[in-house]
C-alpha positions as CSV (number, residue, x, y, z in Angstrom):
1,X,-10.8,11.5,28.3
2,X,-12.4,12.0,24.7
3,X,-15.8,9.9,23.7
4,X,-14.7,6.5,22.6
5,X,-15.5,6.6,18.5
6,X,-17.5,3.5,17.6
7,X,-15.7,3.0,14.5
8,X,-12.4,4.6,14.1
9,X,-10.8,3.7,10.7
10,X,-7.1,4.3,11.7
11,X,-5.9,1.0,12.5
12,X,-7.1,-0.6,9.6
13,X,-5.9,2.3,7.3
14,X,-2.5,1.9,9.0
15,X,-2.2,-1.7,8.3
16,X,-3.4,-0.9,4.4
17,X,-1.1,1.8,4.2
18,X,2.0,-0.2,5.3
19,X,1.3,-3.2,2.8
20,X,1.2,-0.5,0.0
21,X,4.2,0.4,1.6
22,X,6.2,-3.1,1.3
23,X,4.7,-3.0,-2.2
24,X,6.4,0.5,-3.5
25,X,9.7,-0.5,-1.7
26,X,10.0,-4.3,-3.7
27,X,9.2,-2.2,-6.8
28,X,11.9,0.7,-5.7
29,X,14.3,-2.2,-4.9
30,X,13.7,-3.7,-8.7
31,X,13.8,-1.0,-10.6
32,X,17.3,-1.2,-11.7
33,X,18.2,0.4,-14.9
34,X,19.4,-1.8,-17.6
35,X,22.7,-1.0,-18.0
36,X,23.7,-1.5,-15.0
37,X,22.9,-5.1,-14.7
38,X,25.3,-7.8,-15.5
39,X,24.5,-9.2,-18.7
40,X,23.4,-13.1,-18.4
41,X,23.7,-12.5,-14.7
42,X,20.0,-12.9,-14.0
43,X,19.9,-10.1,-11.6
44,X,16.8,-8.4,-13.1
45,X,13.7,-9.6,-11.6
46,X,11.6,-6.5,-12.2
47,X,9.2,-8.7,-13.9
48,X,8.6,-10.9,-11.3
49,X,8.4,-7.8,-8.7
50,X,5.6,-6.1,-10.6
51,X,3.5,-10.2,-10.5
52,X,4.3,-10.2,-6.9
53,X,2.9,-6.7,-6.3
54,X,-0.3,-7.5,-7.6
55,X,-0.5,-10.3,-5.2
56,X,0.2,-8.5,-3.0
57,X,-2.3,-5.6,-4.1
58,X,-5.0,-8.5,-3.8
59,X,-3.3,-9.5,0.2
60,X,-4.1,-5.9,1.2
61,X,-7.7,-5.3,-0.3
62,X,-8.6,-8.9,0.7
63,X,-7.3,-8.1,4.4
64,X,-8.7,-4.5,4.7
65,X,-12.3,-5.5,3.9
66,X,-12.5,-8.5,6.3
67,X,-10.6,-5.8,8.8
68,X,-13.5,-4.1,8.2
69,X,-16.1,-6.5,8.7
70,X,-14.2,-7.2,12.0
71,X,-14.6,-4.0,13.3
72,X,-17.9,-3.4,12.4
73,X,-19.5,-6.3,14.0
74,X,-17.0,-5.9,16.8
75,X,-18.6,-2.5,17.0
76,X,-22.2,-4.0,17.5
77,X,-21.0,-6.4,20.0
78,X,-19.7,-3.1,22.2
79,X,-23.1,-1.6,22.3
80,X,-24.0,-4.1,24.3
81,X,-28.1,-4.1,22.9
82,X,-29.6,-7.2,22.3
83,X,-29.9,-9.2,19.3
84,X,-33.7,-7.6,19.6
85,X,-32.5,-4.1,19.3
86,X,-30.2,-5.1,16.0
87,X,-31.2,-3.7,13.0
88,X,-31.9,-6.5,10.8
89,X,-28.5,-6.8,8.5
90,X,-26.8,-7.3,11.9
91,X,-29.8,-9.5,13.0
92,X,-28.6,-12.1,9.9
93,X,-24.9,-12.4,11.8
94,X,-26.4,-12.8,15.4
95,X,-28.1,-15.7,13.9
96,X,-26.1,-17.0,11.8
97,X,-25.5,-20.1,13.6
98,X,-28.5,-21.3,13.5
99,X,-29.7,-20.2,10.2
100,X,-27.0,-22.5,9.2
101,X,-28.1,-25.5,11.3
102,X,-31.3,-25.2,9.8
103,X,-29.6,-26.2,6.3
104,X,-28.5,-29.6,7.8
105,X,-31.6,-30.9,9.3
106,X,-35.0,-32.0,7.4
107,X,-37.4,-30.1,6.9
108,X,-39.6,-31.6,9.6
109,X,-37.7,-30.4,12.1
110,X,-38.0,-26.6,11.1
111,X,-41.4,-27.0,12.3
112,X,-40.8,-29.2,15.3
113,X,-38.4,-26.6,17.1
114,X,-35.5,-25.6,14.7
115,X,-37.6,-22.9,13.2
116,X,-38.6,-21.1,16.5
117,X,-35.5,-21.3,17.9
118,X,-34.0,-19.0,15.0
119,X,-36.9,-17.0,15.8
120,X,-36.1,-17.1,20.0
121,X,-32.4,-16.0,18.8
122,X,-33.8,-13.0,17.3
123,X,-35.7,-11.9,20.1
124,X,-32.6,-12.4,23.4
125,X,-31.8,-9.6,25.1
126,X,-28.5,-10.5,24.4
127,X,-26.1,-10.1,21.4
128,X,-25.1,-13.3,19.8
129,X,-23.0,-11.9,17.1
130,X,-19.4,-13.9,16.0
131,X,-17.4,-11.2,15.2
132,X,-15.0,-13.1,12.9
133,X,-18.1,-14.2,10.4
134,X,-17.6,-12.3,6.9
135,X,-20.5,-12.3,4.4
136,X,-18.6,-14.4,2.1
137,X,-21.1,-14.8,-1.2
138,X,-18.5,-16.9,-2.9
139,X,-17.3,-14.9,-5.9
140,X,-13.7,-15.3,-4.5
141,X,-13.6,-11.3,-3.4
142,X,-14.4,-9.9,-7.1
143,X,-16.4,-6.8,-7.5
144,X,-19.7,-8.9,-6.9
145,X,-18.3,-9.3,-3.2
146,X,-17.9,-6.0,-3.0
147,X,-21.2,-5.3,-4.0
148,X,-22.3,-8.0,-1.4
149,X,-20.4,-6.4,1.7
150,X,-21.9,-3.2,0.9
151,X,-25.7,-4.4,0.4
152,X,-24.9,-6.9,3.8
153,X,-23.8,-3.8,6.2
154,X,-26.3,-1.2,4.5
155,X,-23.7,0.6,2.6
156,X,-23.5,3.3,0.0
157,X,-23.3,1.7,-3.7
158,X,-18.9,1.2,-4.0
159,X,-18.0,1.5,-7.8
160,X,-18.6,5.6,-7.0
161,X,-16.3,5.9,-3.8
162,X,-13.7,3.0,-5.3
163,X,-13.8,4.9,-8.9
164,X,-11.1,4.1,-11.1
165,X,-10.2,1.2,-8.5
166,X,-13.3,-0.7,-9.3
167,X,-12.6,-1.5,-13.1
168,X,-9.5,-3.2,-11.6
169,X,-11.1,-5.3,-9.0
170,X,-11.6,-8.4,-11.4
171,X,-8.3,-8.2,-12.9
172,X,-6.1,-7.8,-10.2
173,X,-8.0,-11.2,-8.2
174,X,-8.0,-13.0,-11.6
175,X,-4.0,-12.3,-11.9
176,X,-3.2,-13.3,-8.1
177,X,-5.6,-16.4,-8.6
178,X,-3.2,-17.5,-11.6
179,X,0.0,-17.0,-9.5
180,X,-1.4,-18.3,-6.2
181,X,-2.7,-21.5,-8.3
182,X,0.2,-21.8,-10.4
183,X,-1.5,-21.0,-13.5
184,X,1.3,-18.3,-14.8
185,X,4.2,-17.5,-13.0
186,X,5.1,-14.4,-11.2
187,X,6.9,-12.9,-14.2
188,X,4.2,-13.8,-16.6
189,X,2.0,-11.7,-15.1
190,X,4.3,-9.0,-14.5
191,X,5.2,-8.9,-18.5
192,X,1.6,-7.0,-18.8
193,X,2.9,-3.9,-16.8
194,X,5.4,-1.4,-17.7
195,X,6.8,0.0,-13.8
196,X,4.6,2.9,-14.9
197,X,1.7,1.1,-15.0
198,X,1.9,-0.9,-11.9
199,X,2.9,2.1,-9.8
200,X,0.0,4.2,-11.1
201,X,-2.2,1.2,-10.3
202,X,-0.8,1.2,-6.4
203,X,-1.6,4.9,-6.2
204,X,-5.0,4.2,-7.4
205,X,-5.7,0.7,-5.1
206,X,-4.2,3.2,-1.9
207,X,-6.1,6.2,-2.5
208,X,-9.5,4.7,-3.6
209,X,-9.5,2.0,-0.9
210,X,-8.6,4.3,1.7
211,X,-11.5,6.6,0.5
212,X,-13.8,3.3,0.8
213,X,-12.9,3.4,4.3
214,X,-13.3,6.8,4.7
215,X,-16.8,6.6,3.9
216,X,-17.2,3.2,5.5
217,X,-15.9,5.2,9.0
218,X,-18.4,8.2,8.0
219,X,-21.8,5.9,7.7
220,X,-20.7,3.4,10.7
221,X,-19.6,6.1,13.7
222,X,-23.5,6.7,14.6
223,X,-25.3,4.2,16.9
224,X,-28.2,4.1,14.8
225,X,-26.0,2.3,12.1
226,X,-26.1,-0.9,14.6
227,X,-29.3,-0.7,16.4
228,X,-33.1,0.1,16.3
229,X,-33.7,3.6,17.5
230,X,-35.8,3.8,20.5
């Protein structure tokens, strides 16, 4: 039996990879040539498939980088070190808890046992980490997330590895925020890209994102990623 990897990459590409899927097969599905659809008939919703593929562009980067949040601090959990031996990004989610009760209570009480209990939790021997937290900075997953989840889990700089993804970022959450919230409809924002267009931009969001995982896989299979060397 082979060495268990600490972070393997493939189910989360997997799940990527069959979104984009669903994605090229609405837009195969919708790509009807003109003359053969019924005049007056309605039939050609092309416009509307392109909308709904940025959606759902946004569905699979939103899910792949909380996948990947997942994994990593399930990772941590599976070393089985103590909050103690954390290095200090993954400190911050073993904690988190009470770093958040110490926003709700006066600031009397940090100094009258609130405070050194965040400071106790930092020192068990145990790891306290939720693995369903996500470092959520509140710029509704735009670039500045990105750049958020990277700093958070001590990762390389992401506008290199996501390249000609990264000027799309704000665009393509702006454009699903204005379908999800009903400010344009599916077709409106569909009208702003030829078939072209929107299938060149699911090659890019695939291949970039699954490089971004690539490397994410590359910096997070080494213990040392996790913990405190001895």
């Amino acid at each position: 039996m082979g060495k268990r990897t600490i972070f393997d990459r493939s189910p989360l590409e997997k799940e990527f990879r069959q979104r984009i899927t669903v994605i090229r097969k609405i837009l195969d599905a919708t790509d009807v040539p003109m003359n053969s659809i019924n005049a007056g008939s309605g039939a050609d919703i092309s416009r509307e498939a392109r909308g709904l593929s940025v959606v759902l562009l946004y569905a699979a980067y939103e899910n792949l980088l909380k996948g990947i949040s997942r994994t990593l601090l399930e990772a941590a959990v599976q070393l089985r070190v103590g909050n103690k031996r954390l290095r200090p990004n993954f400190q911050v989610f073993a904690i988190h808890s009470k770093l958040q009760a110490l926003t709700d209570i006066s600031s009397a009480h940090i100094w009258k046992g609130s405070g050194r209990k965040v400071v106790d939790a930092i020192s068990e021997r145990t790891c306290s980490i939720n693995s369903n937290l996500f470092p959520n900075d509140g710029s509704h997953m735009k670039t500045k997330q990105v750049i958020t989840f990277c700093e958070v889990y001590g990762l390389d700089a992401p506008a290199t590895i996501l390249g000609d993804a990264w000027g799309r970022i704000n665009t393509v959450v702006s454009e699903r925020n204005s379908v999800a919230h009903g400010q344009q409809a599916p077709e409106e924002v569909g009208r702003a890209y030829s078939i072209a267009e929107i299938r060149k931009l699911v090659d890019i969001w695939e291949a970039r994102w699954c490089d971004f995982l690539a490397e994410v896989e590359k910096k997070a299979s080494n213990r040392d990623f996790y913990r405190e060397p001895r």
